[in-house]
Structure formats: structure tokens, C-alpha cells
N, C-alpha and C positions, 0 to 999 in steps of 0.2 A: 371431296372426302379427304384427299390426301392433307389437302392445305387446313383442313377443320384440327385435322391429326397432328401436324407439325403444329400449328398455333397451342393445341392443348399442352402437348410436351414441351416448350417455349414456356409454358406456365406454370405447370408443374416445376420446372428445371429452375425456372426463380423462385419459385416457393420456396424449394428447398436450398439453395445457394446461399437465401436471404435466412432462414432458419440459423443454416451451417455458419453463419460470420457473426450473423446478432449474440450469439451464446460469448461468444470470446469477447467482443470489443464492449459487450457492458457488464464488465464483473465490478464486483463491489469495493470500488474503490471509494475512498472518505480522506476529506483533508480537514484539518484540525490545526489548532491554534490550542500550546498551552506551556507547561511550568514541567518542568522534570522535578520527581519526586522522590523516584530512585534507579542506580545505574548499576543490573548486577551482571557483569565481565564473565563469560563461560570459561572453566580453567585452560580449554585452548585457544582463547582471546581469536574464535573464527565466529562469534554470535556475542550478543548482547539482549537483555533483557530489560527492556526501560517503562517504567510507569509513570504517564503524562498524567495532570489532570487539567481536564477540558477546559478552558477560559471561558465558555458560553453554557455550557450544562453542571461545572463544578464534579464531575464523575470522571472515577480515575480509570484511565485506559492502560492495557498492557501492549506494547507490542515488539517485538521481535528484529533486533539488527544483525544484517548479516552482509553489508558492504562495507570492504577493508578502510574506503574512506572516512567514512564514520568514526566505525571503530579506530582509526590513529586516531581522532578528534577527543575520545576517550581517554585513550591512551596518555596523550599530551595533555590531557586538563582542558583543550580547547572549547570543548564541552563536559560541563559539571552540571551537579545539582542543583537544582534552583534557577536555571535558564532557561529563558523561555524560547519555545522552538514553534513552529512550521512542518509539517509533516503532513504526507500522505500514503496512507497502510490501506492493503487489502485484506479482506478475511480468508482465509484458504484451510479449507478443514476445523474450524475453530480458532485460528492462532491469525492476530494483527501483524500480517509478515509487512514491514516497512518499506515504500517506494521512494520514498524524497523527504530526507530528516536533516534539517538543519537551522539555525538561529532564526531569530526573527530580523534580527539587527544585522546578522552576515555574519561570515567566519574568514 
């Protein structure tokens, strides 16, 4: 009886384990391929607001920079309008918050 009891809690205890980590490691991330369309600078240049449009769907995406790397890329012209970039944004509450944004060709 005892060993019936440890084996079920064993099983239960990964049910839930495997529950508790599957939630975080597949959130909605998307990588995309396209054109900057427009780049608007927040007045305390700590966020940026950029709209791609997608090279494979032609629909424009909004999504949200908010790492200082970038943003100098900005800053310096290194990245402008009209380049084509490599990115990968997650959705978090409605808003494309940006994970890996940069050239296609390198910077």
C-alpha cells in the first residue's frame, strides 16, 4: 500500500512540475524577417517604437525597443528607415516587446 502511495505522489508531483515549467519556456515568441517603416524615439530615448513590414505576409507589425543596444543603433543612424532587419518579439499583454533586433546583413 505504502509503495502504491509513493508511486501515485511520484506522479502527481510530475504532472505538476511538468505543468509549472511548460507555461514559461513556450511563450509566444515569433521571428520575422522585414523593412523598417517607421522609428518613433520616446522623449526619454529609454524605449523605441518601430513598425516592420513582414517580408512574407506584407502586414505591418508594431513592436516595442527597450534595449540601450539598439536604441544607440538609433541614435547613430546605424539603423534607419528602410533596413531591413531580423527580429524576434514576444506578445506580453498586447504589446510586440522586442527580443533580438537587428540587420539582416549585420551591424
Amino acid at each position: 500500500m505504502n509503495k502504491l502511495v509513493s508511486v501515485v505522489l511520484m506522479a502527481v508531483l510530475t504532472v505538476v512540475s511538468l505543468m509549472a515549467f511548460s507555461s514559461n519556456s513556450y511563450a509566444d515568441e515569433t521571428k520575422m524577417v522585414g523593412t523598417i517603416t517607421k522609428i518613433t524615439v520616446s522623449a526619454d530615448k529609454k524605449s523605441a517604437t518601430v513598425i516592420l513590414k513582414d517580408s512574407k505576409s506584407e502586414k505591418d507589425v508594431t513592436i516595442v525597443i527597450s534595449d540601450e543596444l539598439t536604441l544607440d543603433k538609433f541614435a547613430d543612424k546605424r539603423i534607419v528607415e528602410g533596413d531591413e532587419i531580423r527580429c524576434k518579439y514576444e506578445s506580453v499583454n498586447g504589446v510586440n516587446a522586442s527580443k533580438m533586433f537587428k540587420k539582416t546583413a549585420g551591424c
